[in-house]
C-alpha atoms as one frame of an Amber mdcrd trajectory, in Angstrom:
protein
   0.000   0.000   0.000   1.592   3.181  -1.000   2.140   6.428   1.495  -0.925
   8.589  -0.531  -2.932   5.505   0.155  -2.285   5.463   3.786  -2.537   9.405
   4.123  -6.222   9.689   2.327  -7.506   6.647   4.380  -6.093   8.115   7.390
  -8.689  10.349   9.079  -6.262  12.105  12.023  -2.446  11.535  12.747  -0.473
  13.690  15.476   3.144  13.673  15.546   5.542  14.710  18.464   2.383  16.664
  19.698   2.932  18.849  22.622   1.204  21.627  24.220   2.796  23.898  27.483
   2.030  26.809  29.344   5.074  28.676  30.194   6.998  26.196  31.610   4.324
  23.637  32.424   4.331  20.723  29.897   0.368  19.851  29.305   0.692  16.934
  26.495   4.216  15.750  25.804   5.083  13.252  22.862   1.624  12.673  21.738
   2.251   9.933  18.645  -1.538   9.045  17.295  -3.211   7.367  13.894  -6.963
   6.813  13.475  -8.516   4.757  10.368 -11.599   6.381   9.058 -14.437   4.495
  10.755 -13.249   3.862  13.530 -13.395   5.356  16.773 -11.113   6.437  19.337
 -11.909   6.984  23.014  -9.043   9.038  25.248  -9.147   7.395  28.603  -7.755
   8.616  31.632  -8.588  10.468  35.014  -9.385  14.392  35.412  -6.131  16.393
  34.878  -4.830  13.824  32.332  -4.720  15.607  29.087  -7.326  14.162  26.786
  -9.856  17.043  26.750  -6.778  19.212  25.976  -5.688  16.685  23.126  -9.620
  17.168  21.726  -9.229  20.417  21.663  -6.072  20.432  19.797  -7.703  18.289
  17.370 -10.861  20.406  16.942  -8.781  23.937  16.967  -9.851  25.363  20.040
  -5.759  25.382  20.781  -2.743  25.577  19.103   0.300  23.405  19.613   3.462
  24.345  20.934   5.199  21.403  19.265   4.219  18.816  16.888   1.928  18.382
  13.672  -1.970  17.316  13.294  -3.144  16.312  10.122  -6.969  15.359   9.283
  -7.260  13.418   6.166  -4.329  14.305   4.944  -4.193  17.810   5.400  -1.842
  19.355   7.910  -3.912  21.328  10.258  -1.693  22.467  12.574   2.067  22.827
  12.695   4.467  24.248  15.392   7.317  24.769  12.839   5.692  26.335  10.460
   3.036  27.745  11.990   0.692  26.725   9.865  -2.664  26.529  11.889  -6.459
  25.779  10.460  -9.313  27.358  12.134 -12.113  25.083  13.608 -14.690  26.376
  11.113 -12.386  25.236   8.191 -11.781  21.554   9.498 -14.894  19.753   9.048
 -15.233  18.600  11.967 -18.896  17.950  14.323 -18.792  18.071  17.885 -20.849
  16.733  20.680 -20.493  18.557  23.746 -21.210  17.382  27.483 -24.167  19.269
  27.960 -25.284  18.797  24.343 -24.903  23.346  24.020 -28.745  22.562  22.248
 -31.119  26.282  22.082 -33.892  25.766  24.122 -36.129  28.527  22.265 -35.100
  26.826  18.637 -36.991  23.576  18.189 -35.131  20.373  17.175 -34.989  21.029
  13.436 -33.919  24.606  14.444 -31.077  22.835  16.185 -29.896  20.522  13.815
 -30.074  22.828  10.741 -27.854  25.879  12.796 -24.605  24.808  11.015 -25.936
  24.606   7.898 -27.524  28.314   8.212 -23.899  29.219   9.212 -22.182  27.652
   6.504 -24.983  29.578   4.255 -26.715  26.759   3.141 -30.298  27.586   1.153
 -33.364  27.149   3.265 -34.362  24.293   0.968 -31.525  22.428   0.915 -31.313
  23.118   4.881 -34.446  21.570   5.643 -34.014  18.533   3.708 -30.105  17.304
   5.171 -31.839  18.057   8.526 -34.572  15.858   7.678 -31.996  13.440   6.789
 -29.818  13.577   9.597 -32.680  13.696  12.404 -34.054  10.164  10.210 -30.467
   9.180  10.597 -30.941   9.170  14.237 -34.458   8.002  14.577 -35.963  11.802
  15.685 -37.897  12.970  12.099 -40.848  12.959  13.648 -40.037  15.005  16.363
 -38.529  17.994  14.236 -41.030  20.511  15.245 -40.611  19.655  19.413 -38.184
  22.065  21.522 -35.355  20.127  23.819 -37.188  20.663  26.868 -39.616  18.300
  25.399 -37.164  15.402  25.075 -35.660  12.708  27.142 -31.679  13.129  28.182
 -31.224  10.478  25.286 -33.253  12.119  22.694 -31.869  14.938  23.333 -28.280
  13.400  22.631 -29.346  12.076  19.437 -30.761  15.838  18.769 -26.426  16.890
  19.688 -25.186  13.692  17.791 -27.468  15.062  14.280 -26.489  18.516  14.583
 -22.944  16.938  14.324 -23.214  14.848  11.586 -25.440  17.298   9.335 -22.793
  19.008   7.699 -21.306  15.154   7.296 -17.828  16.063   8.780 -14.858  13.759
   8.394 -14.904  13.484  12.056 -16.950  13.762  14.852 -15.604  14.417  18.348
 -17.483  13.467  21.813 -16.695  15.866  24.730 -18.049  13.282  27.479 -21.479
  13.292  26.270 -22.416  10.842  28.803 -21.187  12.427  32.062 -24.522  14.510
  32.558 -27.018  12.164  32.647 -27.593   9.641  35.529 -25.866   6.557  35.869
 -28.786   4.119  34.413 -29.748   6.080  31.309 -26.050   6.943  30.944 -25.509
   2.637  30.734 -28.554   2.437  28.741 -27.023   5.266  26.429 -23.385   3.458
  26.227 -24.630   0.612  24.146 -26.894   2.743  22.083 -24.308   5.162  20.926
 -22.071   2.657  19.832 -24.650   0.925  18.387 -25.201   4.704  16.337 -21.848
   5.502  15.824 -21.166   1.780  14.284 -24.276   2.477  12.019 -23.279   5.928
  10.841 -20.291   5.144   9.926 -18.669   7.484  11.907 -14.896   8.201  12.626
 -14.932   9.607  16.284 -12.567  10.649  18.835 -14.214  10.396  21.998 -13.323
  11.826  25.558 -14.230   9.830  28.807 -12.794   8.998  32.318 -15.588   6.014
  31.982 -13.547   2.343  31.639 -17.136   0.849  30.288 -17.943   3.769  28.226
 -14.483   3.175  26.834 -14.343  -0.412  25.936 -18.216  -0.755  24.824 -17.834
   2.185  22.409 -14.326   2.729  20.805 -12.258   0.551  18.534  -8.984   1.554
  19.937  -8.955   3.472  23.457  -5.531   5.385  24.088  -4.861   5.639  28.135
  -3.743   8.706  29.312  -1.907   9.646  32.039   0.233  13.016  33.397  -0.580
  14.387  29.879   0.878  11.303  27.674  -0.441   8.159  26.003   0.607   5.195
  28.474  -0.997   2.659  25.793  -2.967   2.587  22.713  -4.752  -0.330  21.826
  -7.568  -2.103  21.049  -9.964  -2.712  23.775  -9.328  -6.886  24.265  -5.602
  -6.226  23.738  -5.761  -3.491  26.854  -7.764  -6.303  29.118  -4.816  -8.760
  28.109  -1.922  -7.364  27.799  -1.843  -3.871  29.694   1.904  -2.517  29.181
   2.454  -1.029  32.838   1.220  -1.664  36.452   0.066   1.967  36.570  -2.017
   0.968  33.122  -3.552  -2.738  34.893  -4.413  -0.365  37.798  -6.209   2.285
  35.783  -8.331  -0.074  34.475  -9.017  -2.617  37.641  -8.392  -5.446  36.146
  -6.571  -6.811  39.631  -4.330  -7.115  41.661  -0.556  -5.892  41.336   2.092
  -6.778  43.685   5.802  -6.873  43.770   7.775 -10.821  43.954  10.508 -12.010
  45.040  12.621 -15.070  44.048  13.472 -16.971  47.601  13.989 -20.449  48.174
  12.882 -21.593  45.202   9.745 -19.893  44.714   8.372 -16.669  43.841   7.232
 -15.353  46.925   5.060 -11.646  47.611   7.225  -9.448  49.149   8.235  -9.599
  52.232   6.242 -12.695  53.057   6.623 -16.829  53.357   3.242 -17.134  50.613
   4.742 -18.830  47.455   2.760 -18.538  44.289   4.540 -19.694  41.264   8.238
 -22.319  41.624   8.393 -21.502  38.091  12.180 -19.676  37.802  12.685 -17.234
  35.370  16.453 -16.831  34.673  18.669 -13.846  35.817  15.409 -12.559  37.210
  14.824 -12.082  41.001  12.068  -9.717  41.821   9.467  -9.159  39.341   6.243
  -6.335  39.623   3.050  -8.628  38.606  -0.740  -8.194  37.975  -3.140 -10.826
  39.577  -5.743 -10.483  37.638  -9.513 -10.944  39.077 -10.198 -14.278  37.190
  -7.349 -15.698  38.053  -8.020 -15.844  41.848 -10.895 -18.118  43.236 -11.957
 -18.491  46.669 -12.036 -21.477  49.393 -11.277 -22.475  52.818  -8.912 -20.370
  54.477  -6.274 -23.431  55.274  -3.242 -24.529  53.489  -2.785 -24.580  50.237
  -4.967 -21.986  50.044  -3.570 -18.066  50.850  -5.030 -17.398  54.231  -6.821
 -13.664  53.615  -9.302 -11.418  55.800 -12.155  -9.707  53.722 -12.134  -5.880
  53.940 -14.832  -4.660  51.711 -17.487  -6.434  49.012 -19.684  -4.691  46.511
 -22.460  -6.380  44.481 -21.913  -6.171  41.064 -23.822  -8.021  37.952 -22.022
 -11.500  38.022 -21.103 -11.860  41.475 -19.751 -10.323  44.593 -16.357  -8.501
  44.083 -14.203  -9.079  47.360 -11.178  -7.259  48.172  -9.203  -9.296  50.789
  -5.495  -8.292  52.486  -3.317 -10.990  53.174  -2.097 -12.212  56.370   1.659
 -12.176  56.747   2.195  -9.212  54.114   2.032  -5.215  54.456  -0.465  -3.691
  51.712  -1.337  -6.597  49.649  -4.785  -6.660  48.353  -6.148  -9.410  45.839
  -9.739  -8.968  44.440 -12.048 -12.119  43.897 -15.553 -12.573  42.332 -17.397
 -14.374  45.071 -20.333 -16.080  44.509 -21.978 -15.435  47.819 -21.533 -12.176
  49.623 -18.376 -11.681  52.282 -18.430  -9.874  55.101 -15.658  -7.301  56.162
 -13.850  -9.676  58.667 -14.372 -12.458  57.553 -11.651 -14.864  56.936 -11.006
 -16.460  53.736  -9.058 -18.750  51.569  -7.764 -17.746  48.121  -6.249 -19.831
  45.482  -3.959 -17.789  42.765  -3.635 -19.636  39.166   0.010 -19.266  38.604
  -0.682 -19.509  34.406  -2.590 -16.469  35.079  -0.081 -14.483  36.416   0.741
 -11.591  34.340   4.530 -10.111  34.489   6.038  -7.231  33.827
């Protein structure tokens, strides 16, 4: 496949991408590609960078180093400052309180950028048509917001954004405002949308469900850099850092130790693995959740006490601290609830072990 080929099917790149203030680095080394139709989701915690990184994408900032490019065209550059106004790049946005008029009604909403752009009335009124239909809202053209549902009125953000049919649509946590039921009700439904569209998205979230369910690859963020990009069952699997399996609560980490033939936790007699790896003695690891079960708290089980359980859809999650070590934790799926207290016998599968 030739380099034009890969540049016209590719629908954003950023290169060495870096933003500061003053002396403050914001963003440092931010190295992205994204496929048209596909979607990407920036994951991370508040503070991380990814809102700033949408913005740089939809030209609400300028970089202080690095290069964007959408579809091929360089949007913004650092070295030559070459820099493309957010009007002139195409792009639709979705924003976390959906920014809809309350005195227009939903037509009025969804045909605004096309009255901007100076778009006949005619030709206005039918691509609104279209792109309400698009989102299963014709028949409610003539109704004001106030009228709607929190997810109607998302689909009445999501068809104002795809109206103009940009070559990318970007999702400012469009989620975060509604409450936690309709917002899981919502997850599903939007990537059901997006998927149907055929959109190419970049979409912001500190939400690990929202995440996984919606994007195709989700880059992790964290002290304003990527610390993985990947594709959602690759991230589950293989996460490249402790600080990356922690993010995303997929277990337990801990640190080894190589001691009388065994890998032990530190600091402690419990052996989990006799497996030796060469010219390795201590090793950082990640239990992960399904790789712990739960049994009588005698030998050879790892004698644990039970310090908090929460209900969740396929069980009770358990986090239990282990006796004879200083800040271990290991979390187990119980089937039956666990008291705090409680003492408790947990079994580790060594194959599941995941090192780093």
């Amino acid at each position: 496949m030739t380099s034009d080929t890969n540049r016209i099917q590719t629908a954003v790149s950023a290169s060495g991408l870096e933003l500061h203030y003053d002396k403050t680095a914001v963003l440092r080394g931010i190295d992205l590609s994204l496929a048209k139709g596909r979607t990407l989701a920036l994951l991370g915690p508040s503070g991380c960078g990814k809102t700033t990184l949408l913005r740089l994408v939809a030209g609400l900032l300028a970089p202080t180093k690095g290069q964007i490019a959408i579809s091929g065209q360089v949007v913004a550059d650092a070295t030559s400052n070459t820099f493309v106004p957010p009007e002139k790049r195409n792009l639709g946005m979705v924003f976390q309180d959906y920014a809809l008029w309350p005195h227009l009604t939903v037509g009025g909403n969804v045909s605004f950028p096309l009255e901007m752009r100076g778009v006949s009335k005619a030709e206005r009124e039918q691509r609104t048509m279209r792109a309400l239909e698009r989102v299963g809202l014709a028949p409610l053209a003539q109704r004001r917001p106030s009228d709607l549902s929190g997810g109607q009125q998302q689909r009445v953000a999501i068809a104002r954004a795809i109206v103009a049919e940009p070559q990318l649509v970007l999702f400012d946590e469009p989620l975060s405002n509604l409450d936690r039921e309709l917002r899981e009700n919502m997850v599903g439904e939007l990537a059901e949308l997006i998927a149907t569209l055929g959109l190419t998205a970049i979409y912001v979230t500190h939400d690990h469900s929202e995440a996984l369910t919606l994007a195709d690859e989700v880059a992790i963020m964290r002290s304003g850099e990527i610390a993985q990009l990947a594709s959602p069952d690759i991230l589950i699997e293989s996460p490249a850092s402790p600080e990356v399996a922690e993010f995303l609560r997929l277990g337990s980490t801990a640190n080894l130790e190589w001691r009388d033939n065994g890998w032990r936790l530190a600091g402690s007699p419990h052996v989990l693995t006799n497996a030796a790896r060469p010219g390795q003695e201590k090793a950082r690891i990640l239990i992960p959740t399904r790789a712990i079960s739960i049994g009588e708290s005698t030998w050879p089980s790892l004698p644990a006490t039970a310090l908090r359980s929460h209900f969740r859809g396929d069980g009770h999650l358990v986090t239990a601290a282990l006796h004879g070590t200083t800040g271990v934790e290991l979390q187990v799926l119980s089937p039956i609830k666990i008291r705090p207290g409680e003492q408790i016998g947990l079994s580790v599968d060594a194959n599941g072990i995941l090192w780093f």
